[in-house]
N, CA, C and O atoms as CSV, one atom per row, in Angstrom:
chain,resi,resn,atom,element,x,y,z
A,1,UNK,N,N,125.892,27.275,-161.348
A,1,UNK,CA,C,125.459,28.473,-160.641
A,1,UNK,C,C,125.675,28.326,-159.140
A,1,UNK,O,O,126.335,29.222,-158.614
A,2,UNK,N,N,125.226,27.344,-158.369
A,2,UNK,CA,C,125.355,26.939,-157.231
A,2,UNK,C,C,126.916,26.667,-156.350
A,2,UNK,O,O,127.123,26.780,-155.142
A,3,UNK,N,N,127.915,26.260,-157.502
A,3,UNK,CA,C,129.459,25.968,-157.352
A,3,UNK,C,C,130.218,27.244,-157.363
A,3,UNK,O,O,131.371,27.176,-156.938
A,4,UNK,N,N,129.751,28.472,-157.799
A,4,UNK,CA,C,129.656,29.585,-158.067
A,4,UNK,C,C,129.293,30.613,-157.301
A,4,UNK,O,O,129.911,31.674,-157.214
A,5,UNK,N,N,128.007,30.247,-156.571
A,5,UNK,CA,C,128.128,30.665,-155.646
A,5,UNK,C,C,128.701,30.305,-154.183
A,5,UNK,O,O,128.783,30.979,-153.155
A,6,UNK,N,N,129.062,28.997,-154.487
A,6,UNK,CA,C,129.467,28.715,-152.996
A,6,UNK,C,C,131.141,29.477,-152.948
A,6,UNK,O,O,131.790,29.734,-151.934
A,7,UNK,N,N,131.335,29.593,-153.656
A,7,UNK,CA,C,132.975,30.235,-153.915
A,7,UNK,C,C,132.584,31.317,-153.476
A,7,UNK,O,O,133.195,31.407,-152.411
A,8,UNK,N,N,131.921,32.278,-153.590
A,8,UNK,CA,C,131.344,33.284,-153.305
A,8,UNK,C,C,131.202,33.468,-151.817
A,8,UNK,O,O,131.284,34.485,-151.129
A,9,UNK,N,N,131.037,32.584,-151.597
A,9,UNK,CA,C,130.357,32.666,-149.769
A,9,UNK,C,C,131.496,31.770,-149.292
A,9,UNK,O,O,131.108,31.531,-148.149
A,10,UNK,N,N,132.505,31.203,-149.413
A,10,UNK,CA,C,133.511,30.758,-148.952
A,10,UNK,C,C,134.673,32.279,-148.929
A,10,UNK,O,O,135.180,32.718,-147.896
A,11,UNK,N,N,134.887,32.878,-150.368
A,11,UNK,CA,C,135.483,34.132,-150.386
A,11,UNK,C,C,135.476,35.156,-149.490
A,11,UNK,O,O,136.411,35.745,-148.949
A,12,UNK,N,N,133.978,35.325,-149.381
A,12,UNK,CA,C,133.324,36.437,-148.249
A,12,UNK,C,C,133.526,36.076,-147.311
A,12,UNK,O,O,133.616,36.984,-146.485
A,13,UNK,N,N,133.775,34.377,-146.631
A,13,UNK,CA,C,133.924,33.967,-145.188
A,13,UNK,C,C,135.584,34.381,-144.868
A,13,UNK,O,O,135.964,34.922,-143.829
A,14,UNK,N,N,136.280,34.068,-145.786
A,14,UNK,CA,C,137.553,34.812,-145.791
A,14,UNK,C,C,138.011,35.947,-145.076
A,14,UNK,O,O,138.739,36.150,-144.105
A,15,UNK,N,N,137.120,36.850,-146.147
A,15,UNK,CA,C,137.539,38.430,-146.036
A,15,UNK,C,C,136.574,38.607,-144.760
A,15,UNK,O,O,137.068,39.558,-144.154
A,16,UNK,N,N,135.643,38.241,-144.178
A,16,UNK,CA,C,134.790,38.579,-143.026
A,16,UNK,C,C,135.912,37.862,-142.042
A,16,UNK,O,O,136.070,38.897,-141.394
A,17,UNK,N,N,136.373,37.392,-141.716
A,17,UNK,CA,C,137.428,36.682,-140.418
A,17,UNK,C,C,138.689,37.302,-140.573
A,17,UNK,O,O,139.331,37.726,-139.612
A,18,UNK,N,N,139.175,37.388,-142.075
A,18,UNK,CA,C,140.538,38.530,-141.667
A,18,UNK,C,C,140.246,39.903,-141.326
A,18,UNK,O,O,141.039,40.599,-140.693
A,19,UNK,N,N,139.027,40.337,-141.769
A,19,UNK,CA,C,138.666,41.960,-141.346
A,19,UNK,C,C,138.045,41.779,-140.057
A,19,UNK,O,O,138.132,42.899,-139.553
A,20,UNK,N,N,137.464,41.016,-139.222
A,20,UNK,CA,C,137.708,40.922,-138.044
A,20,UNK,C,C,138.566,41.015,-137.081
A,20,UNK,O,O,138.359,41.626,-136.033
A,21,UNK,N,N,140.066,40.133,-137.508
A,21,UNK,CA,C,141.208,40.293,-136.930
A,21,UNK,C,C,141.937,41.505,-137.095
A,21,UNK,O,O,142.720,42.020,-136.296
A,22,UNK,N,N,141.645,41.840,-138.048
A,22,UNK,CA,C,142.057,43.520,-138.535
A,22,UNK,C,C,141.664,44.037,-137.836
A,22,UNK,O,O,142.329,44.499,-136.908
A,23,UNK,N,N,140.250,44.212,-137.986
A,23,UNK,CA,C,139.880,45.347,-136.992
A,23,UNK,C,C,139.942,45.715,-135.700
A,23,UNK,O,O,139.982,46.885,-135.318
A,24,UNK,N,N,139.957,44.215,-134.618
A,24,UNK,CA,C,140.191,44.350,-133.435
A,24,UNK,C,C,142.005,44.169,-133.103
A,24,UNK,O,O,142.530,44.137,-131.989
A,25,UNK,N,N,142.548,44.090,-134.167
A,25,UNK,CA,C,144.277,44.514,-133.572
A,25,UNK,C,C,144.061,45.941,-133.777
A,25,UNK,O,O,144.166,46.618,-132.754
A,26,UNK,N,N,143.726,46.687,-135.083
A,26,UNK,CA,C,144.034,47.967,-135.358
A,26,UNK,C,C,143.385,48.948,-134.383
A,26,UNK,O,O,143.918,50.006,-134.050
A,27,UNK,N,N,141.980,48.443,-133.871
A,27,UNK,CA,C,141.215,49.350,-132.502
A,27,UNK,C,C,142.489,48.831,-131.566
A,27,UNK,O,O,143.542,49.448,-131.723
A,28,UNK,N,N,142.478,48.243,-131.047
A,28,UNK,CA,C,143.760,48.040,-129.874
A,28,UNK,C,C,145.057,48.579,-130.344
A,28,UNK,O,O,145.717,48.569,-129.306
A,29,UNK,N,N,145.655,48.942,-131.074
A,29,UNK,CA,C,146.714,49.530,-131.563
A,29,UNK,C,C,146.504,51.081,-131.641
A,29,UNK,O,O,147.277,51.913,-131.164
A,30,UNK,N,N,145.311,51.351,-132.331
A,30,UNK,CA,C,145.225,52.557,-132.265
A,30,UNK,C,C,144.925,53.657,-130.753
A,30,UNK,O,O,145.385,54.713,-130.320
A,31,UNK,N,N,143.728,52.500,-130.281
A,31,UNK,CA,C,143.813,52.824,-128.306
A,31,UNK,C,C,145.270,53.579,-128.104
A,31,UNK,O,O,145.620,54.759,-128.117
A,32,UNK,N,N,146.149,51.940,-127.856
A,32,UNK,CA,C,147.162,52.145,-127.166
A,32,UNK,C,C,148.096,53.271,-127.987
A,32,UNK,O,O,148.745,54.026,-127.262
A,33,UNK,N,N,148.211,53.435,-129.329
A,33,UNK,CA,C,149.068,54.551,-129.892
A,33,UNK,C,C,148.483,55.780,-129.124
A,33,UNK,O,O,149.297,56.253,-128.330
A,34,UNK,N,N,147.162,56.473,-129.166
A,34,UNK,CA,C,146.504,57.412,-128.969
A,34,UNK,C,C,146.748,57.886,-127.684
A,34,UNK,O,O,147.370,58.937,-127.535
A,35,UNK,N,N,146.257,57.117,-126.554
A,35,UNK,CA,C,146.812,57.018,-124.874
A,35,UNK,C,C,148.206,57.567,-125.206
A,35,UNK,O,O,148.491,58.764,-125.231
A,36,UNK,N,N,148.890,56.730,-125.412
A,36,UNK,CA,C,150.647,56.782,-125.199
A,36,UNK,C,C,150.896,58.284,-125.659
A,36,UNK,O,O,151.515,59.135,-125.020
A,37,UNK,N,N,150.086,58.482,-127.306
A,37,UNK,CA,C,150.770,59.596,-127.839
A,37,UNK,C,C,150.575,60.748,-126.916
A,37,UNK,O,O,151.476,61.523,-126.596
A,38,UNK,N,N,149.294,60.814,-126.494
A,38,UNK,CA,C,148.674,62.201,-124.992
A,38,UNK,C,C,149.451,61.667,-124.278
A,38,UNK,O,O,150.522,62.266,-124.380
A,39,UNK,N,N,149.520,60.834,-123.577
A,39,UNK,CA,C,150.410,60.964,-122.138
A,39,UNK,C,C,151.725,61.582,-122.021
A,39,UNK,O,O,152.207,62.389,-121.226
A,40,UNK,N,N,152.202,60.912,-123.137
A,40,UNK,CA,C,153.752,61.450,-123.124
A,40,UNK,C,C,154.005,62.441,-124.506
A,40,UNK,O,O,155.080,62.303,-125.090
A,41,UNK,N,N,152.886,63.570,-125.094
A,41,UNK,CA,C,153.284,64.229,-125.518
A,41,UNK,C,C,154.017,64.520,-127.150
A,41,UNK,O,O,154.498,65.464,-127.778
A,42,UNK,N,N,153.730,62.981,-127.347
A,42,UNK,CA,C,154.875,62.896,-129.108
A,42,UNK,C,C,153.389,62.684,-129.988
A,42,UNK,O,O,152.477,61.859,-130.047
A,43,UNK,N,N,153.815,64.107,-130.679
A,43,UNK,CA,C,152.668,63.874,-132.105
A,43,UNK,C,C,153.004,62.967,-133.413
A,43,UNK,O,O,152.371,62.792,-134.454
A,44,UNK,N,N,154.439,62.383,-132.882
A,44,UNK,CA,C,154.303,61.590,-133.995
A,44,UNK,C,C,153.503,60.268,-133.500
A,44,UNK,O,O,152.591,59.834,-134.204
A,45,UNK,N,N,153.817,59.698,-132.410
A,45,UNK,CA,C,152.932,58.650,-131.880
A,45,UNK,C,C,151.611,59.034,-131.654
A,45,UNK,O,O,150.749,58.161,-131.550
A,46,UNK,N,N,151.337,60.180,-131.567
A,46,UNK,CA,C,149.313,60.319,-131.725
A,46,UNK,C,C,149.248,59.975,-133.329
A,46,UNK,O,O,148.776,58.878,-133.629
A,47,UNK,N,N,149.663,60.790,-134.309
A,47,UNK,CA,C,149.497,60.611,-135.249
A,47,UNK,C,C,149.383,59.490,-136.084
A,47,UNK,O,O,148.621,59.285,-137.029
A,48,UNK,N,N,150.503,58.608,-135.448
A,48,UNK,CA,C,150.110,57.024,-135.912
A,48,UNK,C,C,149.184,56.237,-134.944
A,48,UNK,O,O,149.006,55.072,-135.301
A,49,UNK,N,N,148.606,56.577,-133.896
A,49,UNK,CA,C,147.216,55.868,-133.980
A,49,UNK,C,C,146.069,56.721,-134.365
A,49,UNK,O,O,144.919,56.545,-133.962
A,50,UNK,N,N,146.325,57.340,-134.899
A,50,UNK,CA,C,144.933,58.376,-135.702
A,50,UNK,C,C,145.303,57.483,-137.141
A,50,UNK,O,O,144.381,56.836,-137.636
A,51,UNK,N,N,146.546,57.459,-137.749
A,51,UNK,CA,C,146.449,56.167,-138.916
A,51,UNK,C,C,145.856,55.476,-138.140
A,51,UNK,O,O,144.818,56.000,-137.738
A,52,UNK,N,N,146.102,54.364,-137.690
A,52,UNK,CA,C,145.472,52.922,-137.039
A,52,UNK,C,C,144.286,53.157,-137.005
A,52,UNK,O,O,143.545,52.328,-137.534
A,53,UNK,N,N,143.716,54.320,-136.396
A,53,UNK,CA,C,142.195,54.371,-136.509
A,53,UNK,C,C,141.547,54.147,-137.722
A,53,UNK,O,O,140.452,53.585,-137.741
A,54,UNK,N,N,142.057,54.492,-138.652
A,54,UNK,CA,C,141.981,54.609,-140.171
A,54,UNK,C,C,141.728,53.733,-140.633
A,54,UNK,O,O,140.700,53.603,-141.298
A,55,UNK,N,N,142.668,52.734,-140.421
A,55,UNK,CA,C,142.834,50.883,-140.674
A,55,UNK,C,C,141.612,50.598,-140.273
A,55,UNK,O,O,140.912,49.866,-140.973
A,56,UNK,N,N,141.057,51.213,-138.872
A,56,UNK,CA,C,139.869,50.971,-138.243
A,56,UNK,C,C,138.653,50.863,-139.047
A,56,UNK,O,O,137.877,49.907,-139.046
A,57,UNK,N,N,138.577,51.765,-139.623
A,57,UNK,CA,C,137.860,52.162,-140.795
A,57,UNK,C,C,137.722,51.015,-142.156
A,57,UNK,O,O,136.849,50.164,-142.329
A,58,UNK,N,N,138.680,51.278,-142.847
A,58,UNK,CA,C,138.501,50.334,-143.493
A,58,UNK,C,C,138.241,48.825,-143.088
A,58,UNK,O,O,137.410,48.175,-143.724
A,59,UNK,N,N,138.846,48.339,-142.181
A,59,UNK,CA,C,138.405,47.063,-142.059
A,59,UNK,C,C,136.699,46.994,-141.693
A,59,UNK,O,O,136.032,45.995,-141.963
A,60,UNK,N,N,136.153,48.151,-141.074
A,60,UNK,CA,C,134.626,48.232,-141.186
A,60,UNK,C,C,134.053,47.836,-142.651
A,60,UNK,O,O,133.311,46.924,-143.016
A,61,UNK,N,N,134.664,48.839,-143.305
A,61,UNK,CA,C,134.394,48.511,-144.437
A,61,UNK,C,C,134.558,47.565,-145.551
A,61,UNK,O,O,133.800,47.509,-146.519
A,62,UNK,N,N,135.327,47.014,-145.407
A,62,UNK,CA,C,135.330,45.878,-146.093
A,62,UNK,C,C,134.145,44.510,-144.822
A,62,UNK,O,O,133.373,43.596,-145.110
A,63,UNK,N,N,134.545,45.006,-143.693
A,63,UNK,CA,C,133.334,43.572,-143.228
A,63,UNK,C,C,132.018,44.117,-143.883
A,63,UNK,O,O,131.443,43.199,-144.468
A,64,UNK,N,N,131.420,45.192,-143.966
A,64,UNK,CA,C,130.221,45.481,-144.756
A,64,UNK,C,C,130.178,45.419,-146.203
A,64,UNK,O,O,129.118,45.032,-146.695
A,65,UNK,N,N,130.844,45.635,-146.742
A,65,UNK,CA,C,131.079,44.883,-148.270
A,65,UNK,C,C,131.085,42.869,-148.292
A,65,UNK,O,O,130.452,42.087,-149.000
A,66,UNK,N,N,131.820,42.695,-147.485
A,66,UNK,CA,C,131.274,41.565,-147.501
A,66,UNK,C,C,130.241,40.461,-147.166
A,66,UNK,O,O,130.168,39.323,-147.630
A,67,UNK,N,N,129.323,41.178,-146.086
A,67,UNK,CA,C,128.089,40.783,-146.147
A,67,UNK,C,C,127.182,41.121,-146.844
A,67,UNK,O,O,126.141,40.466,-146.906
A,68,UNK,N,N,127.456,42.584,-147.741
A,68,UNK,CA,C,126.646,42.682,-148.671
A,68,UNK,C,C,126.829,42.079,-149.797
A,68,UNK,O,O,125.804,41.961,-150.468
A,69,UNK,N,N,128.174,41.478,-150.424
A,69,UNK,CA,C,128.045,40.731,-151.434
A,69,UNK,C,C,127.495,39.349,-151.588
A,69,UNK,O,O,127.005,38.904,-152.626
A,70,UNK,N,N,127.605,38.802,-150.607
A,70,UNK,CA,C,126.825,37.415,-150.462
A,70,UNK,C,C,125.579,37.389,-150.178
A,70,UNK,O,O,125.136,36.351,-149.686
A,71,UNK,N,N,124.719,38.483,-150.404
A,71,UNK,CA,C,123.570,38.979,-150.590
A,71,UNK,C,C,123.373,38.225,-151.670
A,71,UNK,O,O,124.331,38.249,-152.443
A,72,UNK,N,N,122.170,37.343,-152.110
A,72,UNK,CA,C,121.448,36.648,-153.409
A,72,UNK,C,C,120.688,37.408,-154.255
A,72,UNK,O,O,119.840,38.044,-153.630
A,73,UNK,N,N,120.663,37.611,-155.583
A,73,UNK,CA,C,120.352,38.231,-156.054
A,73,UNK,C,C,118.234,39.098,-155.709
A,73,UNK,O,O,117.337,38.437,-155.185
A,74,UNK,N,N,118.104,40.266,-156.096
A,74,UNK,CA,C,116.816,40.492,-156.175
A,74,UNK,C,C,116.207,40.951,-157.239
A,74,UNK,O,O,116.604,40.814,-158.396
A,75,UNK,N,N,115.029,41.620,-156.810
A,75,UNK,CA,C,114.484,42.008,-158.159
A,75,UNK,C,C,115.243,43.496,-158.560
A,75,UNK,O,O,115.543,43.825,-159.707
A,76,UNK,N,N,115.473,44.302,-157.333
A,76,UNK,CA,C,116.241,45.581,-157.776
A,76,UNK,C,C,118.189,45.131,-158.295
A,76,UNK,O,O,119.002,45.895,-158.816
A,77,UNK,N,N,118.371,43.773,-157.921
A,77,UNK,CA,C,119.724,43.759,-158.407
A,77,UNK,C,C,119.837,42.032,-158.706
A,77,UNK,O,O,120.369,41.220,-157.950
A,78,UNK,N,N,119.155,41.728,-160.076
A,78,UNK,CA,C,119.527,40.664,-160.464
A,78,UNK,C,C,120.261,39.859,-160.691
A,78,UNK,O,O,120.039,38.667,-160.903
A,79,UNK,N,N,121.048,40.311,-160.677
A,79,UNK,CA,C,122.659,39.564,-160.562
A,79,UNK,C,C,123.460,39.349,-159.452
A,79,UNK,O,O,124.611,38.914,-159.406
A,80,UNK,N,N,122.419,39.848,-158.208
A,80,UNK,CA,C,123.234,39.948,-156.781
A,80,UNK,C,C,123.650,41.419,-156.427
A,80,UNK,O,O,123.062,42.386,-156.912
A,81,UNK,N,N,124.608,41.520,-155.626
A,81,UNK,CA,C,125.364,42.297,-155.088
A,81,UNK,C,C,126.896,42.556,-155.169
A,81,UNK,O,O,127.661,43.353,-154.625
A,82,UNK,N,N,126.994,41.789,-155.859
A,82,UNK,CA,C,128.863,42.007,-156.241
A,82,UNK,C,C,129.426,42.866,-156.259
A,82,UNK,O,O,130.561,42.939,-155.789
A,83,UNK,N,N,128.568,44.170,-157.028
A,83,UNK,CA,C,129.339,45.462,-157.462
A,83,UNK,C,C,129.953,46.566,-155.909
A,83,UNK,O,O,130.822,47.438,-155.885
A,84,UNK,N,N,129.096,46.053,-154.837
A,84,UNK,CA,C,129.378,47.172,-153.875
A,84,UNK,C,C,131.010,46.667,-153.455
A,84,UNK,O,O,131.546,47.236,-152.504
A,85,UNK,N,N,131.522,45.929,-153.966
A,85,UNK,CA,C,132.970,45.367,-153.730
A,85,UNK,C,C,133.668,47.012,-154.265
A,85,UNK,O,O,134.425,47.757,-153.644
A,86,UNK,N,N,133.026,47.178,-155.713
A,86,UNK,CA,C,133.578,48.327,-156.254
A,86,UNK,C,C,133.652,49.664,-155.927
A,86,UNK,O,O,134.495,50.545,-156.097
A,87,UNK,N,N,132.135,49.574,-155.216
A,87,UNK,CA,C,131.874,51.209,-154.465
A,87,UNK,C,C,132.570,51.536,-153.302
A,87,UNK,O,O,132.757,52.695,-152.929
A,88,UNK,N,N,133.113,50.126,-152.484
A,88,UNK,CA,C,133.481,50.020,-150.950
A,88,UNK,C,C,134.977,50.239,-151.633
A,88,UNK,O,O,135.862,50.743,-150.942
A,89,UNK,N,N,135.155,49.977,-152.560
A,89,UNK,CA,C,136.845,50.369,-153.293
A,89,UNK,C,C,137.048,51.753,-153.425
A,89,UNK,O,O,137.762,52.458,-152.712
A,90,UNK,N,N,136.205,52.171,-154.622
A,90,UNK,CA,C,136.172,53.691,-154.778
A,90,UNK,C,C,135.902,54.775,-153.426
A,90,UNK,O,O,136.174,55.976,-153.438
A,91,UNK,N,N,135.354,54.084,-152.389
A,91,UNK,CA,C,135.144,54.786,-151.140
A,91,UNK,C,C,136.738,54.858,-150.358
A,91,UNK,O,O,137.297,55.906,-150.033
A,92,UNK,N,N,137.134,53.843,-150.214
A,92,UNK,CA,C,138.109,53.775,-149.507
A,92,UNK,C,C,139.393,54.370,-150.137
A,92,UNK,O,O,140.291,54.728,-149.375
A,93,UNK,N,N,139.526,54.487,-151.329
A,93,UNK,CA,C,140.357,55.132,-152.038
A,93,UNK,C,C,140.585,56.592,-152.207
A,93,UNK,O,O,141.649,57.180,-152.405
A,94,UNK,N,N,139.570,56.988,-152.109
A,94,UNK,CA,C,138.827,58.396,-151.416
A,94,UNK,C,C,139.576,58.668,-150.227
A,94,UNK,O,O,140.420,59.538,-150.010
A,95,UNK,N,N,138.936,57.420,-149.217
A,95,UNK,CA,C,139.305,57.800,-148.055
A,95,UNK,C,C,140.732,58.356,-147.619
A,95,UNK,O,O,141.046,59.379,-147.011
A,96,UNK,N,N,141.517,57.262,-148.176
A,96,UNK,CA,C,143.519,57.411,-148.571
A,96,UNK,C,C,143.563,58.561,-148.774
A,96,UNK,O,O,144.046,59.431,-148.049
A,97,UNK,N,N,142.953,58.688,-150.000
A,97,UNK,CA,C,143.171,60.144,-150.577
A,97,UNK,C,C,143.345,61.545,-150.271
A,97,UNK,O,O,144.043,62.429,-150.766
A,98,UNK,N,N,142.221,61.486,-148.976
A,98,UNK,CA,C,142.513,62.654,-148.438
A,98,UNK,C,C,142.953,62.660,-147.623
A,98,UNK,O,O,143.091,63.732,-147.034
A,99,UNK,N,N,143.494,61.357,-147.032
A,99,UNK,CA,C,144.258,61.497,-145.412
A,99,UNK,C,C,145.588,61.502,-145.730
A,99,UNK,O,O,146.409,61.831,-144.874
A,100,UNK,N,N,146.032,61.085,-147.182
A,100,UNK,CA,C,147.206,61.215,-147.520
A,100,UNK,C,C,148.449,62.341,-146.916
A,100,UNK,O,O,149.369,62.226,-146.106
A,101,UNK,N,N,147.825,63.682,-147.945
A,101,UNK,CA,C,148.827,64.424,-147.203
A,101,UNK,C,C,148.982,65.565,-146.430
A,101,UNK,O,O,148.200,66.516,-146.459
A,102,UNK,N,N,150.011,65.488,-145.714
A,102,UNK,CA,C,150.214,65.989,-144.119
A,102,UNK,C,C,150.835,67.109,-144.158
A,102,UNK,O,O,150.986,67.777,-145.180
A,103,UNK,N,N,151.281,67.425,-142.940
A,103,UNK,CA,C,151.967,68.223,-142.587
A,103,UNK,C,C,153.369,68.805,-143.118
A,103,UNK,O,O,153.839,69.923,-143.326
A,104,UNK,N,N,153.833,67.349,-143.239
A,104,UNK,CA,C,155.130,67.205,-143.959
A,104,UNK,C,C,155.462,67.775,-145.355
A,104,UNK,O,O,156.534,68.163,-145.817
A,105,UNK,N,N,154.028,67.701,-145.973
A,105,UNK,CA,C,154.310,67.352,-147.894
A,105,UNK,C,C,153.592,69.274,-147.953
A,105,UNK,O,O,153.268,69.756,-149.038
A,106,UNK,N,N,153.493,69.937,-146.879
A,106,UNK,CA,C,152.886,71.387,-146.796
A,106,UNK,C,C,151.215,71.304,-147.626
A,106,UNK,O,O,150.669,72.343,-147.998
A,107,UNK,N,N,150.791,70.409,-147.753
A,107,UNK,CA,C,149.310,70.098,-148.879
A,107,UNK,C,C,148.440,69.906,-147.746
A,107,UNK,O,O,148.800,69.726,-146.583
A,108,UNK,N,N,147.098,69.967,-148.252
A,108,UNK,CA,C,145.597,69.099,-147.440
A,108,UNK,C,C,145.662,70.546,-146.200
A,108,UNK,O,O,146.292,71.598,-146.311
A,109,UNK,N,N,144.999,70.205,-145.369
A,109,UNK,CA,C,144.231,71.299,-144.777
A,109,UNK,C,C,145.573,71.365,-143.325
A,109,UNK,O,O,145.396,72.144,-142.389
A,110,UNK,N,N,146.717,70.521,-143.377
A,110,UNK,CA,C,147.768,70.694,-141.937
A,110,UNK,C,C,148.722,71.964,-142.983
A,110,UNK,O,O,149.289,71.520,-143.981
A,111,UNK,N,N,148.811,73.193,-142.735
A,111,UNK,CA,C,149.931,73.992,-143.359
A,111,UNK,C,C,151.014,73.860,-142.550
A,111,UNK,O,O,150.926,73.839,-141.322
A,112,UNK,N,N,152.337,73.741,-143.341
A,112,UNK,CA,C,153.488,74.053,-142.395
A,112,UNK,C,C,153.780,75.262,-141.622
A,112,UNK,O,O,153.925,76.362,-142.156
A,113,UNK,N,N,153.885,75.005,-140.081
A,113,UNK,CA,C,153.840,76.513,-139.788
A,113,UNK,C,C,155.490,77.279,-139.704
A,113,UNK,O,O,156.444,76.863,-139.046
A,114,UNK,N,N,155.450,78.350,-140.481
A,114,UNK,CA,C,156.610,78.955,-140.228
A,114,UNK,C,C,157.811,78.756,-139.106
A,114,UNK,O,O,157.449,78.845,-137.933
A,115,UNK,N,N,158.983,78.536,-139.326
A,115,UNK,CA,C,159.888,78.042,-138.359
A,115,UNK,C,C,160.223,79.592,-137.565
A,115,UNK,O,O,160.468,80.658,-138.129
A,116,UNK,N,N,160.156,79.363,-136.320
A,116,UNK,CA,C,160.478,80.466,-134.932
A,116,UNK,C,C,162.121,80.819,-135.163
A,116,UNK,O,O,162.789,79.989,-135.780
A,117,UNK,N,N,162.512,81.568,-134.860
A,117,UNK,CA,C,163.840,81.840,-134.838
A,117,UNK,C,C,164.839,81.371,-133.920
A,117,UNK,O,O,166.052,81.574,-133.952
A,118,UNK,N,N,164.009,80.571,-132.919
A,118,UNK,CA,C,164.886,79.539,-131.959
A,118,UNK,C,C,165.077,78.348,-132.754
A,118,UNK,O,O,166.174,77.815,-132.591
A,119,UNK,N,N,164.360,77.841,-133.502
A,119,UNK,CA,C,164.783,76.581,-134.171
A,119,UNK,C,C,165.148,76.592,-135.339
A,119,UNK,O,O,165.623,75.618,-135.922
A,120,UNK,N,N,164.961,77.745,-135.835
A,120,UNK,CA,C,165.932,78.042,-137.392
A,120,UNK,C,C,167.418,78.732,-137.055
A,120,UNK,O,O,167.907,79.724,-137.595
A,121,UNK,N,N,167.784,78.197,-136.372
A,121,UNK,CA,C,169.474,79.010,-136.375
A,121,UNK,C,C,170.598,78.842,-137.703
A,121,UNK,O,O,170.804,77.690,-138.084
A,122,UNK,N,N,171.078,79.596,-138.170
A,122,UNK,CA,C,171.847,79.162,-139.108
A,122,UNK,C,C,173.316,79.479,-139.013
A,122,UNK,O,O,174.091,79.086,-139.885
């Protein structure tokens, strides 16, 4: 039980130090995408640090999944905490889900807006 759990809390020390590094490249990436994309005007470079922010996100989430799994068991969850691995899954999968699609794919709440007759020439 004890060998068992130490795997457990070695695992979680893992995923808590790479979602650290995650998170503070992807906040600094997303900063600097965001700045750059306003200053100079390109929505495709805002748009990819609004992803990055995203990354932002999840790596939150997984560092809170992993301090909650190395949580020891209680009386409301005898077996520990393991399962929120699953909920912090099903959350984030969600999350994808709806940020998925864009502008591009005409779906989700960006509609394509009708092309002007200056840029549709044929």
């Amino acid at each position: 039980m004890t060998e068992n759990r130490g795997r457990t809390e070695t695992r979680s020390a893992l995923i808590r130090k790479a979602s650290w590094i995650a998170l503070a490249g992807n906040a600094i990436l997303s900063l600097a995408k965001v700045v750059a994309g306003s200053l100079s005007g390109s929505l495709s470079v805002l748009s990819d640090g609004i992803d990055s922010a995203t990354d932002v996100f999840i790596s939150t989430m997984t560092l809170l999944a992993a301090r909650i799994t190395t949580k020891p068991g209680d009386i409301e969850h005898p077996y520990g905490h393991g399962r929120i691995e699953t909920v912090s899954a099903s959350s984030l999968r969600s999350l994808v889900n709806l940020s998925s699609p864009g502008p591009s794919s005409g779906m989700g709440p960006w509609p394509i807006p009708p092309c002007s007759s200056r840029t549709a020439k044929t």
